[in-house]
TIRO-2110 file (N, C-alpha, C; in Angstrom, 1 decimal):
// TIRO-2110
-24.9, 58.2, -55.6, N, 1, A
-26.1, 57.5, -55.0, CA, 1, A
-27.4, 58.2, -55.2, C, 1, A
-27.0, 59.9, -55.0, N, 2, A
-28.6, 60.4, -55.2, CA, 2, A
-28.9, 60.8, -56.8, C, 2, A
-28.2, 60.3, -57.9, N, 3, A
-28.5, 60.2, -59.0, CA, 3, A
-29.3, 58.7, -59.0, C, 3, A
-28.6, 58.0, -58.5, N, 4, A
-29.2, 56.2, -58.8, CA, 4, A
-31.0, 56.5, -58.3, C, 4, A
-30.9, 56.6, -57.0, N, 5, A
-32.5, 56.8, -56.2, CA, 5, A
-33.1, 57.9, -57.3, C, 5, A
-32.6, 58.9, -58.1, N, 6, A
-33.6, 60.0, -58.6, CA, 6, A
-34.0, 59.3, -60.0, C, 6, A
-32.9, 58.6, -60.7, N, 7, A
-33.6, 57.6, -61.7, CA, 7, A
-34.4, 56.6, -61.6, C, 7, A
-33.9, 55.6, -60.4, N, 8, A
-35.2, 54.8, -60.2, CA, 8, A
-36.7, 55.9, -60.1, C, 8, A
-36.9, 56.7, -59.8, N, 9, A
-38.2, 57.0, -58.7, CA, 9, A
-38.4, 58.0, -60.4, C, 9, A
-37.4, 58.4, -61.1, N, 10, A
-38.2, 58.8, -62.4, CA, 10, A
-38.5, 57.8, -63.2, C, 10, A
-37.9, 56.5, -63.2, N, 11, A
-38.3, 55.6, -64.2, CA, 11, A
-39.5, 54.9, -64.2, C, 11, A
-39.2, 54.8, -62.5, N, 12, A
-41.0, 54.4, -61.5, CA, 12, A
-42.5, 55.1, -62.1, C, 12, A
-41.8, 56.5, -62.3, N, 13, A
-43.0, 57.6, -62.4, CA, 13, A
-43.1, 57.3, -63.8, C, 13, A
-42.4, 56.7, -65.2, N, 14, A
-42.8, 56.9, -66.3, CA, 14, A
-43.5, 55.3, -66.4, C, 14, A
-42.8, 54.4, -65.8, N, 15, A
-43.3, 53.1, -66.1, CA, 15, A
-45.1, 53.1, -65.7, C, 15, A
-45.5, 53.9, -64.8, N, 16, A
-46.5, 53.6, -64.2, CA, 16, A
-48.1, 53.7, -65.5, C, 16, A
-47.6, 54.9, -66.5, N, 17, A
-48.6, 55.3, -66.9, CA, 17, A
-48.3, 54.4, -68.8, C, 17, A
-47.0, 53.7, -68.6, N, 18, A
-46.8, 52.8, -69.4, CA, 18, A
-47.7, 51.9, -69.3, C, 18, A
-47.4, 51.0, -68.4, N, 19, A
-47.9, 50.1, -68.1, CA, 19, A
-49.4, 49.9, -67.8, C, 19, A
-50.0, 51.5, -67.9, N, 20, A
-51.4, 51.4, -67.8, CA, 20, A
-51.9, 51.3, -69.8, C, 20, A
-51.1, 52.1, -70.5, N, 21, A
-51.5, 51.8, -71.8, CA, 21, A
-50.8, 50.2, -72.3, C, 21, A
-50.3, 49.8, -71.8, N, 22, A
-49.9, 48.5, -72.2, CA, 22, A
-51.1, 47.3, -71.5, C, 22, A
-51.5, 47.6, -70.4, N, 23, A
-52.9, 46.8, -70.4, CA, 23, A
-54.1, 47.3, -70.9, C, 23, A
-54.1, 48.6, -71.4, N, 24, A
-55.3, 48.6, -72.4, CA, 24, A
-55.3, 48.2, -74.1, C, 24, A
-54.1, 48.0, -74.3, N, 25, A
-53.3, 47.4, -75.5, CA, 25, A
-53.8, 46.2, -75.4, C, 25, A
-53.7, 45.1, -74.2, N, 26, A
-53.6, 43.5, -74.3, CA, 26, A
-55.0, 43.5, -74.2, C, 26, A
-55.7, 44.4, -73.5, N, 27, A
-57.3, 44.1, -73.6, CA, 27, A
-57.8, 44.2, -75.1, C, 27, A
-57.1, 45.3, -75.3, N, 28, A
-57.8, 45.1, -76.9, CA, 28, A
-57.5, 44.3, -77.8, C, 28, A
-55.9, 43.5, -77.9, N, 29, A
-55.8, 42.2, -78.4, CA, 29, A
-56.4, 41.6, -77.7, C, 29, A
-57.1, 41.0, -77.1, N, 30, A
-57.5, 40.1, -76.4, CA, 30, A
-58.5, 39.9, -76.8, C, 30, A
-60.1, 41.2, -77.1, N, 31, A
-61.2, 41.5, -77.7, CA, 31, A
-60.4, 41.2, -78.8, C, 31, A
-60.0, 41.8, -79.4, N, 32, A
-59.6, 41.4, -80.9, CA, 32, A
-59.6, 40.0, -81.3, C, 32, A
-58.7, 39.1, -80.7, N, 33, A
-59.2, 37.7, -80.7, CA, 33, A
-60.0, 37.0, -80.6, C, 33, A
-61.2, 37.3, -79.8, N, 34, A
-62.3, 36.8, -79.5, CA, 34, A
-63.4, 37.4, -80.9, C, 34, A
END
């Protein structure tokens, strides 16, 4: 169980700063479209 909670809470900690280049990605397709 305390492997399960220490993956979620590392996958948490990588998704966060994913997900921040993944909306600067769609902004830029987005300008790119326009």
């Amino acid at each position: 169980a305390i492997y399960a909670v220490s993956n979620v809470i590392f996958l948490f900690l990588l998704s966060r700063p994913i997900g921040e280049k993944l909306e600067r990605i769609k902004k830029k397709y987005a300008l790119d479209e326009q």
